[in-house]
N, C-alpha and C positions, 0 to 999 in steps of 0.2 A: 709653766713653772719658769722663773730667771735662770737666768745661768749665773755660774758664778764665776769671775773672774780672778787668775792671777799672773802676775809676773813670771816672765820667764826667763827674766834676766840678762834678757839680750837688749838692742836698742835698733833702730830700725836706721835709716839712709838721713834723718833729719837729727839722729840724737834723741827722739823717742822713744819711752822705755813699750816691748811689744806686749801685749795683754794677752793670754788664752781663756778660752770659755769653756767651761764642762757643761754639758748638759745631762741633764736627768731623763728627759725624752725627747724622743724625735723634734730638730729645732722644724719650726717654720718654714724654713726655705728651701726646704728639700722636698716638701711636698705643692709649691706653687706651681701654677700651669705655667711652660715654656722656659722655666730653669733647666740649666743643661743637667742638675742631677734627677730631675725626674727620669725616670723609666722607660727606655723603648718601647716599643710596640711590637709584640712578637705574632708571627703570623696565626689566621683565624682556627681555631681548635679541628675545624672541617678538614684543614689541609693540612695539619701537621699528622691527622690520626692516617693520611691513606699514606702506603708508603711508596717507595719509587716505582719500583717495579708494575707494581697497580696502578702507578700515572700513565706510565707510559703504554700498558695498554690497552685501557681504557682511552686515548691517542688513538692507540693504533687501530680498534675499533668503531671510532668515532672518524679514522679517516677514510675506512673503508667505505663506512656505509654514507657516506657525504662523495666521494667520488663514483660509488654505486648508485646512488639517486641522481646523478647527471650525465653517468655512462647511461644508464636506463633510460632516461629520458631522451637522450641527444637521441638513440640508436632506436628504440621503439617508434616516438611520435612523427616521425615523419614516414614508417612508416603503416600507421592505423588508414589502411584501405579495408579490407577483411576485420569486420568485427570482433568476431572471436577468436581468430586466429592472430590475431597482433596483439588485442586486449589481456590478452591472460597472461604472453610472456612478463607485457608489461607490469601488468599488476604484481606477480609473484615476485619479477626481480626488484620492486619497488616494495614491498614485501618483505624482502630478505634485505635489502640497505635500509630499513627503517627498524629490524629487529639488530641491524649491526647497533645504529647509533642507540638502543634501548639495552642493546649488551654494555655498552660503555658506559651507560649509566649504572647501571649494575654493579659492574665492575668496580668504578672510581666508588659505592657503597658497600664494596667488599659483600657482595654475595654472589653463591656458586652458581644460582641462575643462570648470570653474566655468558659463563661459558657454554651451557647448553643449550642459549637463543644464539652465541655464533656456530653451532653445529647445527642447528635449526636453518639459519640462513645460508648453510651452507649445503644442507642437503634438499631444501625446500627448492630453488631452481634446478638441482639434477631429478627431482620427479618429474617435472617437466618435461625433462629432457628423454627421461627413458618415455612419458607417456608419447611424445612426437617421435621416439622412435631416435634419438640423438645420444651418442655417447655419452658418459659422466665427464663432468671438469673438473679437475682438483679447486683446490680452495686458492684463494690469492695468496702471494707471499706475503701480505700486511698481518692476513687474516692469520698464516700458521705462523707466523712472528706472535702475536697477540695469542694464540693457544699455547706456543711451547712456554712464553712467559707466563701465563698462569696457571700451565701444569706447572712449574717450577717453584713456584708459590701458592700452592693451592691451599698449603697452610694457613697463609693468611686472610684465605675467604671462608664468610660463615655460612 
């Protein structure tokens, strides 16, 4: 549709009379690609639905279990002399840092799983520990960081 124009009875910097335009719909140029009135870009629907809380720790379980698969590694592989005896620490606490990093996944998709694979990986190396005959260890501070934050928010997992 045209627009239709009328005076506005001003006159501009040269002594020209200024014209306004009404439109019936939406003009043209509000909708061309790389006009400053087109529309931002607001972030992808994925990230806006998880909220902070759940960011951070689904983080914090994701930091866990990424510093626990090279604590594991560094401290087991050198050293595997005794097969079974080196083998199995190894495996379970590589085990339990790969149920961390699958808890964070969880987590950042808002399900209660999330929480029960890091109490999984956190009691899965103390059976070890009782089977060798070895004390229990508490959990790491990342790891009860990342549990009191999503008991605190437990509402918002499904």
């Amino acid at each position: 549709m045209l627009p239709s124009q009328f005076n506005t009875g001003s006159v501009n910097a040269l002594g020209n009379p200024v014209y306004a335009q009404a439109y019936s719909t939406e003009p043209e140029y509000w909708t061309r690609p790389g006009d400053m009135t087109a529309p931002t870009e607001s972030p992808p629907e994925w990230l806006r639905d998880v909220p902070l809380a759940l960011r951070v720790a689904a983080g914090l379980c994701a930091t866990v279990g990424i510093l626990s698969v090279v604590g594991a590694l560094a401290v087991s592989v050198p050293l595997v002399t005794d097969a079974r005896r080196t083998w199995l620490p190894l495996a379970v606490n590589l085990t339990a840092a790969l149920l961390m990093c699958l808890a964070a996944v969880f987590v950042w998709k808002r399900r209660k799983l999330g929480v029960y694979l890091i109490v999984v990986a956190w009691t899965l190396p103390n059976l070890v520990n009782l089977a060798y005959g070895r004390s229990l260890r508490g959990p790491s501070l990342l790891m009860v960081l990342a549990l009191i934050t999503l008991a605190t928010n437990w509402h918002e997992l499904h």
